[in-house]
C-alpha positions in Angstrom: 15.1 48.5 13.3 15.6 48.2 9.7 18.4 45.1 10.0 15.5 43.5 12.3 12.7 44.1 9.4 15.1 42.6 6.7 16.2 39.6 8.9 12.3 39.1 9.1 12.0 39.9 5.4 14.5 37.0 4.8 13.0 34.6 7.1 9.7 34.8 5.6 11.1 34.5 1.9 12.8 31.2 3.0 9.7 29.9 4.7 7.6 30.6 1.3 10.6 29.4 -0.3 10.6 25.7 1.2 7.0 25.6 1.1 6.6 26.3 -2.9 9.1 23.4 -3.1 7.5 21.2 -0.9 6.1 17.9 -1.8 3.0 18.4 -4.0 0.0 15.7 -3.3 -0.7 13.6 -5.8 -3.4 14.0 -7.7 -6.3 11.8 -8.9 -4.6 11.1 -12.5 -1.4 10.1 -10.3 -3.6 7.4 -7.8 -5.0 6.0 -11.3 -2.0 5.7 -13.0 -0.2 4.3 -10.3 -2.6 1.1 -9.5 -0.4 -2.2 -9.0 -1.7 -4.4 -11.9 -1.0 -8.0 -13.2 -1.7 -9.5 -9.7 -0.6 -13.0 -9.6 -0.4 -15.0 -6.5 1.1 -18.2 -5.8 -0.5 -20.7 -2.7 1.7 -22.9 -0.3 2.1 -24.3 2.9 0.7 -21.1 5.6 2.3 -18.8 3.2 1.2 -16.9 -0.3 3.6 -14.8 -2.7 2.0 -12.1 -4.2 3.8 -10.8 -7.5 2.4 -7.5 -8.8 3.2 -4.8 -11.8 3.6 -1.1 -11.8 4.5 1.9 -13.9 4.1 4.4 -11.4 6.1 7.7 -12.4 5.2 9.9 -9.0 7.5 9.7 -6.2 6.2 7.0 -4.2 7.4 5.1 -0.7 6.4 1.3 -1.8 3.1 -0.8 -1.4 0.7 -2.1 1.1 -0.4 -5.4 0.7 -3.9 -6.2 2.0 -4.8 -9.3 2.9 -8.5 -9.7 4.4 -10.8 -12.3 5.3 -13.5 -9.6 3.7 -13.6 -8.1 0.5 -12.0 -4.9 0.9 -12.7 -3.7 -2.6 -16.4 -3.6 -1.9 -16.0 -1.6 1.2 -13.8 1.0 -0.2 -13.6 1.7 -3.7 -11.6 5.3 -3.0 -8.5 6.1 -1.8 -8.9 6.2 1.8 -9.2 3.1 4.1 -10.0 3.5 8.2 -7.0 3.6 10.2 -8.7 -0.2 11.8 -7.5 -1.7 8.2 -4.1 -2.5 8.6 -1.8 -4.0 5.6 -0.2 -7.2 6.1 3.0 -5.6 5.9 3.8 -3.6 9.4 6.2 -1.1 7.4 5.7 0.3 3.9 7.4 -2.6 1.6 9.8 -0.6 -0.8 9.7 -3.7 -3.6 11.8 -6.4 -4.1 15.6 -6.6 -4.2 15.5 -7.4 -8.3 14.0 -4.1 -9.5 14.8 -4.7 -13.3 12.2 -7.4 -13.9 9.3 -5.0 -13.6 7.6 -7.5 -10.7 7.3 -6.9 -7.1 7.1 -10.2 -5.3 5.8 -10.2 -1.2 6.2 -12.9 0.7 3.2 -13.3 3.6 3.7 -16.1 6.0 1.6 -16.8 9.0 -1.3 -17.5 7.3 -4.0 -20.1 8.0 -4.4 -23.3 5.7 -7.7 -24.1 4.1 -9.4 -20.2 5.0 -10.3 -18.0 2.4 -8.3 -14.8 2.1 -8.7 -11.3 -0.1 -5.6 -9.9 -1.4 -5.1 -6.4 -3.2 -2.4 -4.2 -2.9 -1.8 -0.4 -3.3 0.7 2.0 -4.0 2.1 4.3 -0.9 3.1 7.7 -2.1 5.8 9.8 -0.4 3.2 11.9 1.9 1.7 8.3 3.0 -1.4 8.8 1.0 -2.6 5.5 -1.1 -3.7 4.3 -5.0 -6.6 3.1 -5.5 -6.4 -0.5 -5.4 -5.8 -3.4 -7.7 -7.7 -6.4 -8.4 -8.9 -8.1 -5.3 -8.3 -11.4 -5.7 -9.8 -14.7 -3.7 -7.3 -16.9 -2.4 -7.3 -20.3 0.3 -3.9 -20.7 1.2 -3.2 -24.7 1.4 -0.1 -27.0 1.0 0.6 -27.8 -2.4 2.7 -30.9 -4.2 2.3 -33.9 -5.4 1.4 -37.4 -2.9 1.0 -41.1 -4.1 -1.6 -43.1 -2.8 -1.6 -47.1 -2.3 -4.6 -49.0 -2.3 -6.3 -48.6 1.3 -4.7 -51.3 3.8 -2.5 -52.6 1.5 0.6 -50.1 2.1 2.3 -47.6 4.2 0.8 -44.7 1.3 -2.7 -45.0 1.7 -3.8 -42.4 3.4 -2.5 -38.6 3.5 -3.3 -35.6 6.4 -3.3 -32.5 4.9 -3.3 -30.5 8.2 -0.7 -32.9 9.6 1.0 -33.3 5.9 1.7 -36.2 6.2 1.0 -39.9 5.0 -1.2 -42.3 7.6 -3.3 -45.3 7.5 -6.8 -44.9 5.6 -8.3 -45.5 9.2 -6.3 -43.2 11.1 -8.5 -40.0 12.7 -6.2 -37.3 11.0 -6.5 -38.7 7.4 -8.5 -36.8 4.8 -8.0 -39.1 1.5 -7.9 -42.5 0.2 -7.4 -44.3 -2.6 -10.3 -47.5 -3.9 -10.3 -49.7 -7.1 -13.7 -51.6 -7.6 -14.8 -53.6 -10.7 -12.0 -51.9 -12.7 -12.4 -48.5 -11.6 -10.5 -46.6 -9.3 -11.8 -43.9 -6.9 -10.6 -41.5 -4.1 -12.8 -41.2 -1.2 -13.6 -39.4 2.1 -12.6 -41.3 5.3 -16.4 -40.9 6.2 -17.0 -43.4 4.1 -14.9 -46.5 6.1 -16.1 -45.0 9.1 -18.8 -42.2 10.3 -16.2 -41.5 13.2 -13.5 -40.5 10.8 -13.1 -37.0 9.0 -15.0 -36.1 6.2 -13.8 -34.9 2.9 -15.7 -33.5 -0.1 -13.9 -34.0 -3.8 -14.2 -32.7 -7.0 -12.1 -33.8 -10.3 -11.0 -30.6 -12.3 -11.8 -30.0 -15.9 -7.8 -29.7 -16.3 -5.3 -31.7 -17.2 -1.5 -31.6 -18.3 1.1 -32.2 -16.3 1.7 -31.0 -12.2 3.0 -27.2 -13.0 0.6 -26.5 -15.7 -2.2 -28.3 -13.7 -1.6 -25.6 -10.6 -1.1 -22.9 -12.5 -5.2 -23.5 -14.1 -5.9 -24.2 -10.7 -5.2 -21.1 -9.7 -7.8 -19.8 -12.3 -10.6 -21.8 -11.3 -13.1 -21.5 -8.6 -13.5 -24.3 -5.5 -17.2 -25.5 -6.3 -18.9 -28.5 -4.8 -17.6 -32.0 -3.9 -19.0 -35.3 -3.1 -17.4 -37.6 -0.9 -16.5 -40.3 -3.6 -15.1 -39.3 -7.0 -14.0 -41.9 -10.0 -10.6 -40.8 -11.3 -8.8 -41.7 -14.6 -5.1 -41.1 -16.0 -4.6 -37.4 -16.3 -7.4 -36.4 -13.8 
């Protein structure tokens, strides 16, 4: 009887044993401290990459990357989210394969051009609990790179499809751009404008200027406001 109490004696001290050593949860200070920060993301064709910071000390699994046709942020400002809100990642994403740099670069693909996403991300910590999140930021995901236009009808550049991307005549059904020059002044319109039939565009000209990488990059930071259908450029718009 007394071996049978001390085997029991010994079980129980290993099963308060493991416990006490168990993972802890992280605390409140630990889901502050460990927010993703410096969000940056960079547009293309269908796709987005989404670089992010963090100096998260806790023992953590990776990040979920959320990226939402609503604003998430408003929703839920805490730590939990619904089991209905899914990441874009189906498994927790560890980080990139270049941990020294200090930024976590995710790749999402699949996405739909000219639609207005939300994109945040949050930390995962080892029991599968989450951050709070980082920035939400707005995003419409859209080809990007540079086209050149000839004068409507007068070469094989002037027009350009964006959904097809793709150059076509300034009359063809699928083109969303063309390129004018009246009285000394040049202009890009909406194919509305040659014919009600055709697709209708609205353009603005940016308040930037500088050359193709620094131009996207300040794109990046301004928002989409309104557009008419026939805009007057100059060099450098």
């Amino acid at each position: 009887m007394m071996k049978q109490r001390l085997i029991y004696l010994i079980l129980i001290l290993i099963g308060l044993l493991l416990v006490s050593c168990g993972p802890s949860k992280p605390g409140d200070e630990a889901r502050s401290n460990c927010v993703p920060y410096d969000l940056q993301i960079d547009v293309n064709d269908s796709k987005l990459t989404v670089a992010f910071k963090n100096d998260c000390s806790s023992l953590t699994s990776g990040y979920n990357i959320y990226i939402s046709e609503d604003k998430l942020s408003q929703q839920y400002d805490s730590t939990f989210l619904p089991e209905s809100v899914k990441p874009h990642n189906f498994s927790v994403f560890p980080g990139d394969t270049n941990p020294d740099d200090g930024v976590e670069h995710y790749i999402a693909s699949g996405l739909q051009n000219g639609r207005l996403y939300y994109v945040s991300v949050r930390t995962v910590f080892s029991d599968r609990s989450l951050s709070f999140s980082s920035v939400e930021l707005p995003v419409v995901v859209t080809p990007k790179g540079e086209i050149t236009l000839s004068i409507r009808y007068k070469g094989d550049n002037d027009g350009f499809s964006f959904n097809r991307n793709t150059y076509v005549r300034a009359d063809d059904d699928s083109n969303d751009i063309y390129y004018s020059s009246k009285n000394g002044k040049d202009f890009l319109g909406s194919p509305t404008r040659l014919d009600g039939f055709l697709r209708k565009s609205k353009l603005r000209i940016r308040p930037i200027r500088g050359d193709f990488s620094s131009v996207v990059s300040q794109l990046e930071q301004e928002s989409i406001g309104k557009g008419a259908e026939r805009v007057q450029v100059r060099a450098g718009d």
